[in-house]
mmCIF file as gemmi writes it, N, C-alpha and C atoms, coordinates in Angstrom:
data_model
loop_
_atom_site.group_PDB
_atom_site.id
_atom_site.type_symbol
_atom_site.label_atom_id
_atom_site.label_alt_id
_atom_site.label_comp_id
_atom_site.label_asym_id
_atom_site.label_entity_id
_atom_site.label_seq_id
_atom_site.pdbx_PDB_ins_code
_atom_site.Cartn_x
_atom_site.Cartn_y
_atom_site.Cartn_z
_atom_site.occupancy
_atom_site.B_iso_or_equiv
_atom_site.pdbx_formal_charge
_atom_site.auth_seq_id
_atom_site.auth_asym_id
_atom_site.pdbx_PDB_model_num
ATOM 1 N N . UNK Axp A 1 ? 146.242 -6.278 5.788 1 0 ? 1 A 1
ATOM 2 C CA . UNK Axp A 1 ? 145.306 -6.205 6.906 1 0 ? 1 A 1
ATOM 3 C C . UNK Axp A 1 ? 145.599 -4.953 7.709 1 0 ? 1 A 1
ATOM 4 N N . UNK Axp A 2 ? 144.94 -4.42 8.499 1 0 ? 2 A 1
ATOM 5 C CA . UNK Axp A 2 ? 144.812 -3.28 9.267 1 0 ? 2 A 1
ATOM 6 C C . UNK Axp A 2 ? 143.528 -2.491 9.066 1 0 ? 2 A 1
ATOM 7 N N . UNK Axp A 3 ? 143.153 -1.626 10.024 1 0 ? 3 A 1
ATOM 8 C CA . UNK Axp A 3 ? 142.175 -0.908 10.164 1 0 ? 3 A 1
ATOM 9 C C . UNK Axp A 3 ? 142.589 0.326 10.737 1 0 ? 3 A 1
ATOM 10 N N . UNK Axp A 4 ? 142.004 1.566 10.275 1 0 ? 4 A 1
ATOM 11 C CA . UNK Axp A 4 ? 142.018 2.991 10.234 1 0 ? 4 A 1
ATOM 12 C C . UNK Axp A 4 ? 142.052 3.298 11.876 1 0 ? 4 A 1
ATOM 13 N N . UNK Axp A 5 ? 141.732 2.582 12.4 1 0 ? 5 A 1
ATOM 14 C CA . UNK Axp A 5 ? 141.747 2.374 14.044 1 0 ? 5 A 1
ATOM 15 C C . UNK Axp A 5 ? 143.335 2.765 15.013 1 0 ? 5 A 1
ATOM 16 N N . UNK Axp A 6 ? 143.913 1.439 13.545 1 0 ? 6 A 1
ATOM 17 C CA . UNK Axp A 6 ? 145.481 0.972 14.183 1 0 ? 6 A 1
ATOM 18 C C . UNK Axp A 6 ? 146.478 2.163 14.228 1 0 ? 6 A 1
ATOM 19 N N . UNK Axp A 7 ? 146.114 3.155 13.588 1 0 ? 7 A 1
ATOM 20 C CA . UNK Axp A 7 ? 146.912 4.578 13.995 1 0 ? 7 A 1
ATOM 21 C C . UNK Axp A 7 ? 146.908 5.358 14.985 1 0 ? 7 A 1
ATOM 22 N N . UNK Axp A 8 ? 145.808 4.683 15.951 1 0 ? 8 A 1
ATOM 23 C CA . UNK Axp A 8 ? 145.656 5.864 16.801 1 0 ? 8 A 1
ATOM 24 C C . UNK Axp A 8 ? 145.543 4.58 17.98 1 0 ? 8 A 1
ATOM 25 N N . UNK Axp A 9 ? 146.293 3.529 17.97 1 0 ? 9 A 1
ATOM 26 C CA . UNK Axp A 9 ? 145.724 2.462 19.233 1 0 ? 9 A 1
ATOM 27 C C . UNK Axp A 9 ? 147.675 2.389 20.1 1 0 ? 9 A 1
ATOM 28 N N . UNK Axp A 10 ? 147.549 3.188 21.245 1 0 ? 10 A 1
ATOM 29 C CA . UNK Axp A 10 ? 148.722 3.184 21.382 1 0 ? 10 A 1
ATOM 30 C C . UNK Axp A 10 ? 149.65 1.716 22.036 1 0 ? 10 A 1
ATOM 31 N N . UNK Axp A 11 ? 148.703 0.679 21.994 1 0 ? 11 A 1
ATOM 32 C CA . UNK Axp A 11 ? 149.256 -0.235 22.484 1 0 ? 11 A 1
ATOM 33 C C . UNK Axp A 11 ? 150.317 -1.075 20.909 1 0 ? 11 A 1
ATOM 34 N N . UNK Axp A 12 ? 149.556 -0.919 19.869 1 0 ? 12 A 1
ATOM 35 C CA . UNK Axp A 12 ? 150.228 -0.825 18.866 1 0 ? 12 A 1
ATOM 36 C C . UNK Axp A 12 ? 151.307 -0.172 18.602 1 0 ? 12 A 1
ATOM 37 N N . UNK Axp A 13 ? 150.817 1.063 18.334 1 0 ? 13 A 1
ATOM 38 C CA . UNK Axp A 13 ? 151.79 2.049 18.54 1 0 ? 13 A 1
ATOM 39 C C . UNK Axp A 13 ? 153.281 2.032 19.426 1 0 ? 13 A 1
ATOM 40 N N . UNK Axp A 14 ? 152.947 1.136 20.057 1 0 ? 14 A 1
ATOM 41 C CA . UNK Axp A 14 ? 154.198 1.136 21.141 1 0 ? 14 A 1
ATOM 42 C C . UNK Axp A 14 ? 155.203 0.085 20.298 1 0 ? 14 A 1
ATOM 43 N N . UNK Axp A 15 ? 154.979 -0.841 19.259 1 0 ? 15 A 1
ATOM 44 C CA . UNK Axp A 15 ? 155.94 -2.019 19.084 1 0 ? 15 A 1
ATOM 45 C C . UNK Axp A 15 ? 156.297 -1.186 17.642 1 0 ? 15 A 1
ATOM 46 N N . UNK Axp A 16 ? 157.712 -0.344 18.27 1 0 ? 16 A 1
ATOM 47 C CA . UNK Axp A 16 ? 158.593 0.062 17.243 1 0 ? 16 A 1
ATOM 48 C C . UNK Axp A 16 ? 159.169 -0.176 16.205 1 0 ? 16 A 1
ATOM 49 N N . UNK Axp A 17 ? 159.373 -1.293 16.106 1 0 ? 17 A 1
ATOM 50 C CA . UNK Axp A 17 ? 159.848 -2.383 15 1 0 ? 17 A 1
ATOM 51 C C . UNK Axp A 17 ? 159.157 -2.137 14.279 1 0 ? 17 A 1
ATOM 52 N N . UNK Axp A 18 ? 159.253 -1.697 12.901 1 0 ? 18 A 1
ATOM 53 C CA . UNK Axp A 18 ? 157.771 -2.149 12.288 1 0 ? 18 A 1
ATOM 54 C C . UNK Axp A 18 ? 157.595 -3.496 11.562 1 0 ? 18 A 1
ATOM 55 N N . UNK Axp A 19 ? 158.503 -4.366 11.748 1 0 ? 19 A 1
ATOM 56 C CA . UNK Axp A 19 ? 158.484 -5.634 11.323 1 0 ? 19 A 1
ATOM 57 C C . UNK Axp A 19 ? 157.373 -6.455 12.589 1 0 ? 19 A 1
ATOM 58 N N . UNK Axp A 20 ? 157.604 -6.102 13.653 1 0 ? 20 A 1
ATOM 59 C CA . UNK Axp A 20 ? 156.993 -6.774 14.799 1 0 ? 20 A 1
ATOM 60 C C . UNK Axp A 20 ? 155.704 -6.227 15.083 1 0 ? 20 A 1
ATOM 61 N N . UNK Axp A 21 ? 156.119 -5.223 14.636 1 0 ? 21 A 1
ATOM 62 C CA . UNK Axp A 21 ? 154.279 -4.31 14.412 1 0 ? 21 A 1
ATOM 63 C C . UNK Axp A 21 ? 153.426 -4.992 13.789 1 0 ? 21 A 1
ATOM 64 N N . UNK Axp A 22 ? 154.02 -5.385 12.408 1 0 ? 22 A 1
ATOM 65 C CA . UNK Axp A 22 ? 152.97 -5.624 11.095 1 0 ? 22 A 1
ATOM 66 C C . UNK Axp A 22 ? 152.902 -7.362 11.736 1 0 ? 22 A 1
ATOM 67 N N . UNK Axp A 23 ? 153.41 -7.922 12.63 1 0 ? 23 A 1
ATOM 68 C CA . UNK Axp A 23 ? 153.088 -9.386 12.898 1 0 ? 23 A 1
ATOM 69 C C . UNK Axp A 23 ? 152.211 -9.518 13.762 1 0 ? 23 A 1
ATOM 70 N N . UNK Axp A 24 ? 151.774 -8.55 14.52 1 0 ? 24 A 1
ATOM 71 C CA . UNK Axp A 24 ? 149.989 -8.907 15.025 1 0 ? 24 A 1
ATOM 72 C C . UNK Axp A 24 ? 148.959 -8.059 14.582 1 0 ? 24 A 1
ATOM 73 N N . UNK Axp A 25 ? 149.327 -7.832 13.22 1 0 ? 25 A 1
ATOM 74 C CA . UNK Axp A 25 ? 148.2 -7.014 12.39 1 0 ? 25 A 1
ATOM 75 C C . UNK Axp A 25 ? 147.846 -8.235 11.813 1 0 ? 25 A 1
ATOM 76 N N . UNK Axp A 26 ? 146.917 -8.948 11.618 1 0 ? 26 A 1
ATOM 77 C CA . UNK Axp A 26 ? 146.067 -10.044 11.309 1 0 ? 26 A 1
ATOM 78 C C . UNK Axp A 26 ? 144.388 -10.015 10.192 1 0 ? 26 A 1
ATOM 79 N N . UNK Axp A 27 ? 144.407 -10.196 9.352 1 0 ? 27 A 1
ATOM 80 C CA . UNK Axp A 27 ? 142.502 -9.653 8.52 1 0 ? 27 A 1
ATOM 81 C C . UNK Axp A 27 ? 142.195 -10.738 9.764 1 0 ? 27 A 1
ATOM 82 N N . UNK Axp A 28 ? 140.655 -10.442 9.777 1 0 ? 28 A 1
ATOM 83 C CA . UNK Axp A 28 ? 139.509 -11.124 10.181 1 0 ? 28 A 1
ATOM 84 C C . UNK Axp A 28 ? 138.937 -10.927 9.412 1 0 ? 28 A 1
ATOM 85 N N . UNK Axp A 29 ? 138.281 -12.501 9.163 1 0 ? 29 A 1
ATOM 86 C CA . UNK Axp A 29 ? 137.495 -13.343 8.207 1 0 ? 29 A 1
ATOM 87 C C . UNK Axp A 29 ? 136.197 -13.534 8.798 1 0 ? 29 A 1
ATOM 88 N N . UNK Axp A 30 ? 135.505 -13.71 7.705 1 0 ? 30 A 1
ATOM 89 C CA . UNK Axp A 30 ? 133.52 -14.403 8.247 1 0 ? 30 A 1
ATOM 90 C C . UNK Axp A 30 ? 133.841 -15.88 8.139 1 0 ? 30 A 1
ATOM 91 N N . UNK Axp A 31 ? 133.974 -17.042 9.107 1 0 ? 31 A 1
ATOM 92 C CA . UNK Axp A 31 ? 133.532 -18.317 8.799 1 0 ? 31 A 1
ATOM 93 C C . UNK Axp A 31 ? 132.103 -17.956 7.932 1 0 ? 31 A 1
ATOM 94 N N . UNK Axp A 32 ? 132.87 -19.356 6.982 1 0 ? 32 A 1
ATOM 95 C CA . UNK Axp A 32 ? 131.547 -19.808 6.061 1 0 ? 32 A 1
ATOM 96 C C . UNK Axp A 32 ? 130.143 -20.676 6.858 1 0 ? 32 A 1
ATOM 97 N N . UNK Axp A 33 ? 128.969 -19.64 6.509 1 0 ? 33 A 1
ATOM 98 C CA . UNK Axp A 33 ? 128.492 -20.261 7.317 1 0 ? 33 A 1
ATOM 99 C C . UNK Axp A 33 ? 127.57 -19.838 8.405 1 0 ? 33 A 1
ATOM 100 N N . UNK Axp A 34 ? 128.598 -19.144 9.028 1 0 ? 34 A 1
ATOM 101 C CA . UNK Axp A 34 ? 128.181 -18.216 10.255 1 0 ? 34 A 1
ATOM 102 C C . UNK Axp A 34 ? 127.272 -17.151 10.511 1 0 ? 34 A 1
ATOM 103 N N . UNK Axp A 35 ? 126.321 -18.019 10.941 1 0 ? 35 A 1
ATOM 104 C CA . UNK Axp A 35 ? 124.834 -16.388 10.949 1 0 ? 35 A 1
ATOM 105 C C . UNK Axp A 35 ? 125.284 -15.311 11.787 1 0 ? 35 A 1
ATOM 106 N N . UNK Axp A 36 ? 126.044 -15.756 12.949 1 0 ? 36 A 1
ATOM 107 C CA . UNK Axp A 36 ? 125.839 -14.172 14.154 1 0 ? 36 A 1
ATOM 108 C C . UNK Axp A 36 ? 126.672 -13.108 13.359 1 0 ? 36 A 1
ATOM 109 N N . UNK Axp A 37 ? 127.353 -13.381 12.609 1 0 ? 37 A 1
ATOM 110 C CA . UNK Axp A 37 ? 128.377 -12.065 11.895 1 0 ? 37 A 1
ATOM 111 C C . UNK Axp A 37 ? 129.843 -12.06 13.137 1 0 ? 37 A 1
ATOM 112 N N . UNK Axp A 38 ? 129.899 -13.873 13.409 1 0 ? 38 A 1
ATOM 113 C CA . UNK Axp A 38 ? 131.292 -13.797 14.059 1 0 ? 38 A 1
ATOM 114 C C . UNK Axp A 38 ? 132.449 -13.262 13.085 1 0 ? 38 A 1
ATOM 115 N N . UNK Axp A 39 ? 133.538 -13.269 13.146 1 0 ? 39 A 1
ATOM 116 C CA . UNK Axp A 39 ? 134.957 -12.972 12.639 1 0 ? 39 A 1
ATOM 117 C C . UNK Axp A 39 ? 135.47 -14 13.137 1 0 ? 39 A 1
ATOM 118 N N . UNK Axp A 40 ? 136.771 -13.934 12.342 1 0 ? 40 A 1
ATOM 119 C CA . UNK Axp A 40 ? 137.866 -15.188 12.244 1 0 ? 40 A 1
ATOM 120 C C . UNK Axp A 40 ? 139.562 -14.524 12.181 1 0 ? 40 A 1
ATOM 121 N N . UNK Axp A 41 ? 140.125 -14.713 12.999 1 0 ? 41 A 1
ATOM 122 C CA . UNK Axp A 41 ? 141.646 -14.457 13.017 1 0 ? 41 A 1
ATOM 123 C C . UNK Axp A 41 ? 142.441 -15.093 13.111 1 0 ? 41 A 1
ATOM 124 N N . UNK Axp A 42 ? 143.75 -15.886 12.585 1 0 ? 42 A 1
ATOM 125 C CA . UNK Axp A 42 ? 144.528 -16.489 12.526 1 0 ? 42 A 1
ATOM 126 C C . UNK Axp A 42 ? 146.082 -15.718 13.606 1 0 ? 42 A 1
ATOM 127 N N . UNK Axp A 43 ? 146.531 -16.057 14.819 1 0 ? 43 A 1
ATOM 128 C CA . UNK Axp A 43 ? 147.875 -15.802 14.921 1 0 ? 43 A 1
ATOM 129 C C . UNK Axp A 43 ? 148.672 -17.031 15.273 1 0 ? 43 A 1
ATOM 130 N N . UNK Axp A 44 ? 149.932 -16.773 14.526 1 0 ? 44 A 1
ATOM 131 C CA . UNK Axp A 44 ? 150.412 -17.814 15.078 1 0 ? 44 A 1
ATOM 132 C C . UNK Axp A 44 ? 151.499 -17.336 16.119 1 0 ? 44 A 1
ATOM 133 N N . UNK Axp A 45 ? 151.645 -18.153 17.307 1 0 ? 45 A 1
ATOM 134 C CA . UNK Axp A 45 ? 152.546 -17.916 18.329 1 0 ? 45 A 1
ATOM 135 C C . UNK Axp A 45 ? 153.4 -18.415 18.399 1 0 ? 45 A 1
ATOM 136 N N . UNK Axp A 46 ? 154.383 -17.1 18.84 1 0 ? 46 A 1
ATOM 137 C CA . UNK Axp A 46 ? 156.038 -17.919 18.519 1 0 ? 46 A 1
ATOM 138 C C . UNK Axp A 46 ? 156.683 -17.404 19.545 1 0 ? 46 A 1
ATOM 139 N N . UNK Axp A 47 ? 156.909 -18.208 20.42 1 0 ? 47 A 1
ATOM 140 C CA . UNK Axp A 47 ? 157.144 -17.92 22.328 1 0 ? 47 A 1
ATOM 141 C C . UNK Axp A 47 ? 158.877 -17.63 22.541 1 0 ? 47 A 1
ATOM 142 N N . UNK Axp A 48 ? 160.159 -18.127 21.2 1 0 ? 48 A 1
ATOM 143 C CA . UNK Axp A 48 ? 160.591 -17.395 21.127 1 0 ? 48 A 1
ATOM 144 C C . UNK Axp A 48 ? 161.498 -17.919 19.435 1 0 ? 48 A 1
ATOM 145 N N . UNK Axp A 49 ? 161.841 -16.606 19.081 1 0 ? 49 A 1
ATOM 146 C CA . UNK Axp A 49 ? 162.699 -16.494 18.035 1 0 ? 49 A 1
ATOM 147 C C . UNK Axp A 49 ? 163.539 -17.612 17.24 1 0 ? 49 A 1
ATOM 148 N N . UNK Axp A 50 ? 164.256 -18.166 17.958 1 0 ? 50 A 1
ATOM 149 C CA . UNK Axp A 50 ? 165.558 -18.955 17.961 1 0 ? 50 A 1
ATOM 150 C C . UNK Axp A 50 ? 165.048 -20.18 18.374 1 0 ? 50 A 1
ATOM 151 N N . UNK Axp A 51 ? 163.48 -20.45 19.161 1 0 ? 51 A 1
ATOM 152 C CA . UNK Axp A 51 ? 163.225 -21.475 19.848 1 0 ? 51 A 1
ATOM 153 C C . UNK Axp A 51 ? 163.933 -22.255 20.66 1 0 ? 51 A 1
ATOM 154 N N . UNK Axp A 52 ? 164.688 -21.036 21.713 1 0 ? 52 A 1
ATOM 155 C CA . UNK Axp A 52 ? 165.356 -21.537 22.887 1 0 ? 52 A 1
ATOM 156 C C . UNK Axp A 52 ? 163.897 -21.208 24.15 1 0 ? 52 A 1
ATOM 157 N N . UNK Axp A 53 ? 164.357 -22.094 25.025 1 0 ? 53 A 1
ATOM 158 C CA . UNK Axp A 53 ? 163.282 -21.546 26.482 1 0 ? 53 A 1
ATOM 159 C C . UNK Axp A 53 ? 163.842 -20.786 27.034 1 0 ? 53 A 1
ATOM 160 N N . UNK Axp A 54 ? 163.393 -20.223 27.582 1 0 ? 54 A 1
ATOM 161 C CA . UNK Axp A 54 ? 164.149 -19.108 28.838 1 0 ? 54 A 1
ATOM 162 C C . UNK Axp A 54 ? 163.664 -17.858 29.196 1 0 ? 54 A 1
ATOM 163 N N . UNK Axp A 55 ? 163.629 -17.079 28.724 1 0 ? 55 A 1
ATOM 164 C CA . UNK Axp A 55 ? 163.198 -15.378 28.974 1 0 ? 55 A 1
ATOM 165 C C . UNK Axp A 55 ? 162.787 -14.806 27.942 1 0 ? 55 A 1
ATOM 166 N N . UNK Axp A 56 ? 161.629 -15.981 27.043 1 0 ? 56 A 1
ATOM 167 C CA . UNK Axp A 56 ? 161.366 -14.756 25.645 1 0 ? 56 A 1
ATOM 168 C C . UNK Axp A 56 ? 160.138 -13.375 26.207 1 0 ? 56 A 1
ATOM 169 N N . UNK Axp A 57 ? 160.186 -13.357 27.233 1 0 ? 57 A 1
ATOM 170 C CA . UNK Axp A 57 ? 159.289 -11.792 27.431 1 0 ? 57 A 1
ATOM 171 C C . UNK Axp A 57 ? 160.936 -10.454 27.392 1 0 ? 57 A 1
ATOM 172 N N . UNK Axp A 58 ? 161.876 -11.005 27.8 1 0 ? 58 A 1
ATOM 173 C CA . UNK Axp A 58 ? 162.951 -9.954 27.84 1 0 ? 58 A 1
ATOM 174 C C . UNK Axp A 58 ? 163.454 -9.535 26.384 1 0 ? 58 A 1
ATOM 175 N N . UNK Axp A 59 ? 163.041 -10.584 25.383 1 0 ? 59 A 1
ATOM 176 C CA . UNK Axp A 59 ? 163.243 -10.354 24.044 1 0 ? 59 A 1
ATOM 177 C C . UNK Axp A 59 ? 161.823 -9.569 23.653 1 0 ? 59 A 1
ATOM 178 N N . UNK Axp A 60 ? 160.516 -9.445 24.074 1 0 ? 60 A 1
ATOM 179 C CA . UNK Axp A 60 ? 159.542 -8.715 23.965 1 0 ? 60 A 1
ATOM 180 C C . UNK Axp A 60 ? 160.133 -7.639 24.203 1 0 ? 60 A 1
ATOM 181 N N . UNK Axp A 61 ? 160.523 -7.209 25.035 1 0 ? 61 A 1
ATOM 182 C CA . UNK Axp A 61 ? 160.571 -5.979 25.698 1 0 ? 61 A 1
ATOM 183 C C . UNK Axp A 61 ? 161.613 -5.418 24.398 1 0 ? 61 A 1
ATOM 184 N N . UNK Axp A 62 ? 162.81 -5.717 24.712 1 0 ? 62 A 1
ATOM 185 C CA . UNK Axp A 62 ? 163.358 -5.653 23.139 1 0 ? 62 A 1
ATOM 186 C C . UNK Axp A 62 ? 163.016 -4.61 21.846 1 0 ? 62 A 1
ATOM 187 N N . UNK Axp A 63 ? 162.098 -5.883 21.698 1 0 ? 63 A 1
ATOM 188 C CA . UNK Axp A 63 ? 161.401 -5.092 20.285 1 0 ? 63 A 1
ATOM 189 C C . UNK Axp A 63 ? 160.541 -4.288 20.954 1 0 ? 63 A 1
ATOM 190 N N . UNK Axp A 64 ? 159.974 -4.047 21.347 1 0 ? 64 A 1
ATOM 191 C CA . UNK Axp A 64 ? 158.889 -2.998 22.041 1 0 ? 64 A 1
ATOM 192 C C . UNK Axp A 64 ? 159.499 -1.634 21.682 1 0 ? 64 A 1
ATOM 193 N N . UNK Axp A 65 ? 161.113 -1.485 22.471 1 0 ? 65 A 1
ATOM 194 C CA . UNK Axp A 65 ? 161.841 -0.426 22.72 1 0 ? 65 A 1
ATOM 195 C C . UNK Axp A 65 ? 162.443 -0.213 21.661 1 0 ? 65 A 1
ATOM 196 N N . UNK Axp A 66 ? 162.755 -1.173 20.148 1 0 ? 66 A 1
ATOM 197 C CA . UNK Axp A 66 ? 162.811 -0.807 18.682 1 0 ? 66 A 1
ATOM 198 C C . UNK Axp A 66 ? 164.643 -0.556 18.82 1 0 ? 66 A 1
């Protein structure tokens, strides 16, 4: 998945990792079905790593900075 777009979108661009990069690169799909020409994306959210509570935005930041 990706689009010719994602090279030049610096909010992307910013998550250094490229493991953490390529995890909100997502295809969009046509539901079957669907006249308006909606799309379909799957993410799944994972609030943190280890699935402890506490400060998973400080672990964002983290990977951000690679």
């Amino acid at each position: 998945a990706g689009a010719p777009q994602n090279a030049g979108d610096f909010v992307l661009q910013g998550i250094r990792d490229p493991g953490a990069r390529q995890s909100v690169i997502v295809p969009f799909e046509r539901p079957a079905g669907e006249p308006r020409g909606d799309l379909l994306a799957r993410f799944d959210i994972v609030l943190a790593a280890d699935g402890r509570l506490g400060r998973p935005d400080l672990e964002y930041r983290r990977l951000l900075r690679g």
